[in-house]
C-alpha positions as CSV (number, residue, x, y, z in Angstrom):
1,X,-12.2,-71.0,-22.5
2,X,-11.1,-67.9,-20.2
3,X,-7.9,-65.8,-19.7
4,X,-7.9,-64.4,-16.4
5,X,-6.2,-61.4,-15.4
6,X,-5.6,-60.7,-11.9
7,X,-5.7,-57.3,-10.9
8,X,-6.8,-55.2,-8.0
9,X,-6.7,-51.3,-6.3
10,X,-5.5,-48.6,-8.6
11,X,-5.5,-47.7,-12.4
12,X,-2.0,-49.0,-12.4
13,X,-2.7,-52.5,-12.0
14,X,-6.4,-52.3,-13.5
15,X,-5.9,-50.3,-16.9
16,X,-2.9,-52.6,-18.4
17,X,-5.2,-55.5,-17.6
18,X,-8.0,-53.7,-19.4
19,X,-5.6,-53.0,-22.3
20,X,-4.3,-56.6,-22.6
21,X,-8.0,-57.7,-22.8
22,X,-8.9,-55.2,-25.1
23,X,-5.3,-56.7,-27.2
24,X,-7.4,-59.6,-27.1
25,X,-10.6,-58.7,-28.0
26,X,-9.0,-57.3,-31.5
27,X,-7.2,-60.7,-31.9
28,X,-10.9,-62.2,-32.1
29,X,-11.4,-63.5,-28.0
30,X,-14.8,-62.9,-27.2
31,X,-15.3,-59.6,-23.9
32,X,-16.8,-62.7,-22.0
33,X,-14.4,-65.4,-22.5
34,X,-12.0,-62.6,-20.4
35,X,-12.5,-62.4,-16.4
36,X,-10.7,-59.5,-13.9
37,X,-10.1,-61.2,-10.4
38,X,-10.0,-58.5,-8.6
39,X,-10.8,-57.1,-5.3
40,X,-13.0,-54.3,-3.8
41,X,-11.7,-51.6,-5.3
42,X,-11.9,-49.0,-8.4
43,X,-12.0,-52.5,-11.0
44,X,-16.1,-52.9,-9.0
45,X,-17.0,-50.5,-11.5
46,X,-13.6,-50.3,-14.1
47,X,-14.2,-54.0,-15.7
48,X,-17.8,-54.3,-15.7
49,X,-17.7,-51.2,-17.8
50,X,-15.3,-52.5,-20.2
51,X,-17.9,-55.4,-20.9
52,X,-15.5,-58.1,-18.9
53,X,-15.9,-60.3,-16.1
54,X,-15.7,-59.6,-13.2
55,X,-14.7,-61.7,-9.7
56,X,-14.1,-60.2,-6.7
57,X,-11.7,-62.1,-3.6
58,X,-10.6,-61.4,-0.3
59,X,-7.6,-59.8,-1.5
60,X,-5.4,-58.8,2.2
61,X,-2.5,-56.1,1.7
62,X,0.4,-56.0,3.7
63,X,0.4,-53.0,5.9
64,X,3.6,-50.9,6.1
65,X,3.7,-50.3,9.5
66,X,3.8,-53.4,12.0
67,X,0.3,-54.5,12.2
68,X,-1.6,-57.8,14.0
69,X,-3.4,-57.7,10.7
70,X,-0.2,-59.0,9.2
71,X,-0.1,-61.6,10.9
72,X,-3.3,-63.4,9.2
73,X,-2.2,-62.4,5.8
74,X,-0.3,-66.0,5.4
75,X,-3.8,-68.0,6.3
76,X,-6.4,-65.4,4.3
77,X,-3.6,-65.0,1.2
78,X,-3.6,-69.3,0.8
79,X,-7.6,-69.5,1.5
80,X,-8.4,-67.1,-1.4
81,X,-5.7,-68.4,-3.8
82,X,-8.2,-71.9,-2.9
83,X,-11.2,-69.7,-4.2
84,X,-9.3,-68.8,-7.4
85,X,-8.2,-71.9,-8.3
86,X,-11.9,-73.2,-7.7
87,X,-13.1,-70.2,-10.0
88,X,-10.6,-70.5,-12.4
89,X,-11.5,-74.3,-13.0
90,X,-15.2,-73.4,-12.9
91,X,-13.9,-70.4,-15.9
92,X,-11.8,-73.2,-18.0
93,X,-8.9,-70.9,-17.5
94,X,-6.2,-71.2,-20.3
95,X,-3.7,-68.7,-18.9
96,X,-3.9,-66.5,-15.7
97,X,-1.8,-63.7,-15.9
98,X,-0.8,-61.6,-12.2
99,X,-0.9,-57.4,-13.0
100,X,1.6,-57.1,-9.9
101,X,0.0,-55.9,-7.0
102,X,-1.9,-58.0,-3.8
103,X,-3.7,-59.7,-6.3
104,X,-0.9,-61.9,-8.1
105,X,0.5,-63.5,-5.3
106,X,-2.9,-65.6,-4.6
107,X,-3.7,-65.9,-8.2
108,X,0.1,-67.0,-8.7
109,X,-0.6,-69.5,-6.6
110,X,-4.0,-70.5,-7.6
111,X,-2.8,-71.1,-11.0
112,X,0.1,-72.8,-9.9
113,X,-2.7,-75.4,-8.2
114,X,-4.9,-75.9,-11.2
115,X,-1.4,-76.0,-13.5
116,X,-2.4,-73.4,-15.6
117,X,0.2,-71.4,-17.1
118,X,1.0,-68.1,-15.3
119,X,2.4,-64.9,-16.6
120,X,3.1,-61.8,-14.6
121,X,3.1,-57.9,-16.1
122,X,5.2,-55.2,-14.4
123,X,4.7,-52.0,-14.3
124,X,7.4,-50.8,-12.5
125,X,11.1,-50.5,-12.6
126,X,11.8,-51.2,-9.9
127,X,9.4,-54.8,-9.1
128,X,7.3,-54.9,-5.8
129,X,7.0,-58.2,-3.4
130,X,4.5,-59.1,-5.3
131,X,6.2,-59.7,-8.9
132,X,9.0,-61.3,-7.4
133,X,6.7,-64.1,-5.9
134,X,4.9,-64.2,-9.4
135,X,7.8,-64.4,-11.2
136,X,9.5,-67.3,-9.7
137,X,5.9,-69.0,-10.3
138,X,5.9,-67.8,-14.1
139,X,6.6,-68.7,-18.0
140,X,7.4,-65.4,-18.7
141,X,7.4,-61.4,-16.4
142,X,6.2,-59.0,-19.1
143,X,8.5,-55.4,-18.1
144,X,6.7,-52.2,-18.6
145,X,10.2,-50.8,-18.1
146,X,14.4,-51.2,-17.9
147,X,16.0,-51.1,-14.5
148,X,16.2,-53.5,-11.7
149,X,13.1,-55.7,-12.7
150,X,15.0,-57.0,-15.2
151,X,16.7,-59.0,-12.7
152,X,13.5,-61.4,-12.7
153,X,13.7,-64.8,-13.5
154,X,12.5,-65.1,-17.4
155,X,11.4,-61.1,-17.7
156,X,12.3,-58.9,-20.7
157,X,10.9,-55.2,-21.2
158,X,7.9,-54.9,-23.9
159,X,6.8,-51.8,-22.3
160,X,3.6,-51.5,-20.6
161,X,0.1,-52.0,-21.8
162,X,-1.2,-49.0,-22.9
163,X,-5.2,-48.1,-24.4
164,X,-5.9,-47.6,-27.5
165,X,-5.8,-44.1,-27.9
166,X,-2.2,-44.2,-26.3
167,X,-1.5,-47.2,-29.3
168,X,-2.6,-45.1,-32.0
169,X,-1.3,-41.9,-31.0
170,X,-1.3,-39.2,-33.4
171,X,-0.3,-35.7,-32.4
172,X,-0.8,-33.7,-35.7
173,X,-4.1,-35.1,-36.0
174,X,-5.0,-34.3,-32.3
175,X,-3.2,-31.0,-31.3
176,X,-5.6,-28.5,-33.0
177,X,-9.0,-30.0,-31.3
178,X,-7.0,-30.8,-28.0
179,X,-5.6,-26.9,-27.9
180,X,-9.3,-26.0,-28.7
181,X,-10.5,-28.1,-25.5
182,X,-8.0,-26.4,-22.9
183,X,-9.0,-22.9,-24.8
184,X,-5.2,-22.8,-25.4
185,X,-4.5,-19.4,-26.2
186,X,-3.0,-18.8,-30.0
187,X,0.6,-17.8,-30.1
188,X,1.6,-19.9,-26.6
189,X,2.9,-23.1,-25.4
190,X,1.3,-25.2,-23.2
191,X,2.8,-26.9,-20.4
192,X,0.6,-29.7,-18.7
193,X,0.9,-30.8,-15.6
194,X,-0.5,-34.1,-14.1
195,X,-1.5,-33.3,-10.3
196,X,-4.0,-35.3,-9.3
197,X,-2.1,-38.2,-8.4
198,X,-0.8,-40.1,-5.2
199,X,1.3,-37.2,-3.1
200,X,0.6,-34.4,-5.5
201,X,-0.3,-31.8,-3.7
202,X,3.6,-30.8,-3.6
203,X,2.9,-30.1,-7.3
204,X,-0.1,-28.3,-7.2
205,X,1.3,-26.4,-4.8
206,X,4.1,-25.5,-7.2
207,X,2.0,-24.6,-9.8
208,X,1.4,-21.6,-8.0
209,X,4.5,-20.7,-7.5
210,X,5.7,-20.9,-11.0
211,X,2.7,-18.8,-12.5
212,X,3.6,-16.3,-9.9
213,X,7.5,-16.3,-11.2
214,X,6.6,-17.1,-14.8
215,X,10.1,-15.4,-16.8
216,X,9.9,-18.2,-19.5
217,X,7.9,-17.5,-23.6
218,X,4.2,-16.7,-23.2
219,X,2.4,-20.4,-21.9
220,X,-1.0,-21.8,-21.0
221,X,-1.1,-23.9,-18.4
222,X,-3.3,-26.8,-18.4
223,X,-3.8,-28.5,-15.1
224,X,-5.2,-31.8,-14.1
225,X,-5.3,-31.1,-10.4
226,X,-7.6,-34.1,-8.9
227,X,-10.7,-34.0,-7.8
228,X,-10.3,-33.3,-4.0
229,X,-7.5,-30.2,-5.0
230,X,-9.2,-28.6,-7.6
231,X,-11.7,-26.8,-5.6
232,X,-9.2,-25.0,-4.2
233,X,-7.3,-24.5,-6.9
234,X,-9.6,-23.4,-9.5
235,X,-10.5,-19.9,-8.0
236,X,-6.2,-19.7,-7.9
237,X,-6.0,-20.2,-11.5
238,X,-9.1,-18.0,-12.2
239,X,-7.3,-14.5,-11.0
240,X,-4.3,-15.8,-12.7
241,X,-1.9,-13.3,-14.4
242,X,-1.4,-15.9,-17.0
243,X,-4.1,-18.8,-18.9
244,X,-4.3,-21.1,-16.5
245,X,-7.3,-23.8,-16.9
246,X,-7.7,-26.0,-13.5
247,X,-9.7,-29.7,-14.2
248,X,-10.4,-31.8,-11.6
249,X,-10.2,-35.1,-14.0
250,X,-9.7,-35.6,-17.5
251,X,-10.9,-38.9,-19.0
252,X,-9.7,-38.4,-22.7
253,X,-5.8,-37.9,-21.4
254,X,-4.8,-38.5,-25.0
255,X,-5.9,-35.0,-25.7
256,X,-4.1,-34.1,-22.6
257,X,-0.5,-34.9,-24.5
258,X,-1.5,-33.8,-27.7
259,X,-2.1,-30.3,-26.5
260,X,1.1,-30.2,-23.9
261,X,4.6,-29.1,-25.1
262,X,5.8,-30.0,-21.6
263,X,4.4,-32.2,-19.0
264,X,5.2,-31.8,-14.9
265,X,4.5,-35.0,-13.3
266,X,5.4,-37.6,-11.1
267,X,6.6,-40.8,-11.9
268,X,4.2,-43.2,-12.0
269,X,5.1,-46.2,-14.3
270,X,2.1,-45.7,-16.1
271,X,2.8,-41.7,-16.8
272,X,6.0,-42.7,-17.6
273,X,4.6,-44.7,-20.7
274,X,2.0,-42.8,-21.5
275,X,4.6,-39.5,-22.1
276,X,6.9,-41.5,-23.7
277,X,4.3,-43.5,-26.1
278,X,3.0,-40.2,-26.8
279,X,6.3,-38.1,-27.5
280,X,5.8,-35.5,-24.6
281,X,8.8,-34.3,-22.9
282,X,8.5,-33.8,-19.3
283,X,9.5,-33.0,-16.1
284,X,9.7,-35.8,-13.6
285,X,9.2,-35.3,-9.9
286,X,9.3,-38.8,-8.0
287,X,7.3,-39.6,-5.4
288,X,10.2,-41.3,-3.5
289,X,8.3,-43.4,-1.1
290,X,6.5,-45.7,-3.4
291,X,9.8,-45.8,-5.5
292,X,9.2,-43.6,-8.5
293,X,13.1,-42.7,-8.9
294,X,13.6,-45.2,-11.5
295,X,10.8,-44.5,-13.6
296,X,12.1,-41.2,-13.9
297,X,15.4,-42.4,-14.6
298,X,15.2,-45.0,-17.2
299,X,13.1,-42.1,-19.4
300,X,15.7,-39.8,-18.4
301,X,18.6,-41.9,-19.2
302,X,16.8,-42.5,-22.4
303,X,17.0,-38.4,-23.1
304,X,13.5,-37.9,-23.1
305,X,12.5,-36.3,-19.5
306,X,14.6,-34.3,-16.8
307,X,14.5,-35.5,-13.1
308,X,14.0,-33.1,-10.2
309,X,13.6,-34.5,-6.8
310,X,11.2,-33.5,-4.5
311,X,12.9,-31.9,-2.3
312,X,14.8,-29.9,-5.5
313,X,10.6,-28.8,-6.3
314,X,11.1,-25.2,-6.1
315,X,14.3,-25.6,-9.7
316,X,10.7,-26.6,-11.8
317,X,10.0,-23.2,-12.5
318,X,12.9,-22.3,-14.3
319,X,13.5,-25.6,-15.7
320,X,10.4,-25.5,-17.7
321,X,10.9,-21.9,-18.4
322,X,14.8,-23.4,-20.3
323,X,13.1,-25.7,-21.6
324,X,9.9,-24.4,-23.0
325,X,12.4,-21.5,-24.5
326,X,14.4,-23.9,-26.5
327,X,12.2,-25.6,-29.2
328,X,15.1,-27.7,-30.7
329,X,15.7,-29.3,-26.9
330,X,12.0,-30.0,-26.6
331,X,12.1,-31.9,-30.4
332,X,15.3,-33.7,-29.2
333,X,13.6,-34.7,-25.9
334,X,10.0,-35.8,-27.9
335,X,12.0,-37.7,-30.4
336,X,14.0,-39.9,-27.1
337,X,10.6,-40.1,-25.7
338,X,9.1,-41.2,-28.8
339,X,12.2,-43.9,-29.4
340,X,12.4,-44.7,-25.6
341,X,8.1,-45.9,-26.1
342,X,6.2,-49.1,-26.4
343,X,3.4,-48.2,-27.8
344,X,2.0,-51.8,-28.7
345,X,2.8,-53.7,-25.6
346,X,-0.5,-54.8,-24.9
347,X,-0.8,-56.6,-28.4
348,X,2.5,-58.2,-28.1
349,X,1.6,-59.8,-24.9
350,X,-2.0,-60.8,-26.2
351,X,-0.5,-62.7,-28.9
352,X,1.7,-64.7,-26.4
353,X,-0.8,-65.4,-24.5
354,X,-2.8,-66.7,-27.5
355,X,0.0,-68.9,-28.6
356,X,0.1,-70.6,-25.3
357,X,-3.9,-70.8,-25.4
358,X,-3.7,-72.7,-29.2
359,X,-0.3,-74.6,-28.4
């Protein structure tokens, strides 16, 4: 018996997949009864680590601008959802569910095929091509959150699937070792910011900039800058007037919240969650081209995050400066964050899928 989840090219598609199977692993489904169709990206090294399956496809992505390549996308999109469904028969597949993405639409069909039944998580609030060809296919479209996806056929919101350390949370527990980790310094506030994303450099840019104009209560700044950007900003933040500690990655970004006050970030569906599971105000600055806006604005709505677009960068200084100088606004905005969270999505879509498996 297998569940296969079908997901492909960034942590946004790849980590919910690896949380729903780690959902299932708690709920007594054997690591190798759980296989990651994927393609050739990050998930090479992501699933094997996690102690699943792993099967890679020809997985072809539409190109934004007009392209020949586009042209064969019909032909190489039918002949690898024919490898799935050969794989997934081969696996004993149970349930398939699609992570959004290039990689549902073949496995939507693939499942379709073999008539297993198909599920589709996403992340987004805003649905991509992809989960609206899944969807029409599906039993059920899992929401990570409110807005325009809910206009899918059989969808509701559960919230995205989040990793363990996101599910069980605990700020008090954490703060003191994660303030200690950043070398916080005592008697300041720490405001995080998340810029080693898609189309951050605009923040990390404006990271500068606000340490430069800093008016706000005495802050550390701790500052996830990527790995390509934070050569160059790490010498910046090392002659800086205030503390300012520069990473290139941080792989324990539960430690990350726990420590932050205040987050600047984009709007990734994923960051959305994760501040929101986690209680963290923030500071929202979409990246409009991959359609960010309403990820921003469903937290927002919800009272837990303030929205300033990108070409508004330059307010962030002296919004986090109101912000971080009002203590009862910050509680207000952790407690709609914390209200506005779905901490345990991943385990309520695991058992789903493990009813349809014993039904």
């Amino acid at each position: 018996m297998t569940v296969v989840l079908a997901a492909a090219g960034t942590g946004g598609h790849v980590y919910p997949a690896l949380a729903i199977a780690e959902a299932l692993i708690d709920r007594g489904v054997p690591a190798p009864d759980i296989t990651v169709f994927g393609g050739d990206r990050m998930e090479t090294e992501a699933v094997p680590t996690a102690g699943l399956g792993f099967a890679s496809f020809d997985l072809p992505r539409l190109q934004r601008s007009l392209s020949p390549r586009n042209l064969t996308i019909p032909w190489r999109v039918w002949k690898t959802a024919t490898a799935m469904r050969n794989a997934m028969r081969g696996l004993d597949t149970r349930v398939v569910v699609g992570m959004s993405g290039y990689a549902t639409v073949p496995a939507a069909l693939a499942a379709d095929r073999a008539a297993i039944p198909f599920f589709v998580q996403e992340q987004n609030s805003s649905p991509g091509l992809a989960a609206r060809f899944g969807a029409r296919r599906a039993r059920s479209t899992y929401l990570g959150l409110p807005g325009d996806s809910e206009d899918l056929p059989r969808s509701r919101v559960v919230g995205n699937p989040l990793r363990r350390p996101f599910r069980e949370f605990d700020r008090d527990a954490l703060r003191a070792a994660a303030r200690e980790r950043y070398g916080a310094d005592p008697g300041t506030m720490v405001l995080g910011v998340l810029g080693g994303s898609l189309g951050a450099g605009v923040l990390n840019d404006m990271i500068t900039q606000l340490v430069e104009r800093w008016e706000g209560p005495p802050i550390t700044v701790v500052h996830v800058a990527g790995p390509e950007a934070a050569s160059d900003v790490a010498p910046v933040a090392a002659q800086s007037s205030l503390p300012w500690r520069c990473l290139s990655y941080e792989d324990r970004m539960e430690m990350f919240y726990a420590a932050a006050d205040l987050i600047v970030c984009r709007a990734g569906a994923m960051t959305v969650s994760e501040a929101a599971a986690t209680g963290t105000p923030a500071i929202f600055v979409p990246l409009e081209r991959v359609g960010q806006q309403g990820n921003a604005a469903a937290m927002e709505m919800a009272g837990g995050a303030e929205v300033i677009a990108q070409a508004d960068v330059a307010l962030v200084p002296d919004t986090a400066a109101r912000l971080l100088g009002s203590p009862a606004a910050l509680t207000a905005m952790a407690d709609a964050a914390r209200a506005f969270g779905r901490p345990d999505a991943a385990g309520e879509i695991a058992a789903e899928l493990l009813e349809v498996i014993d039904g």
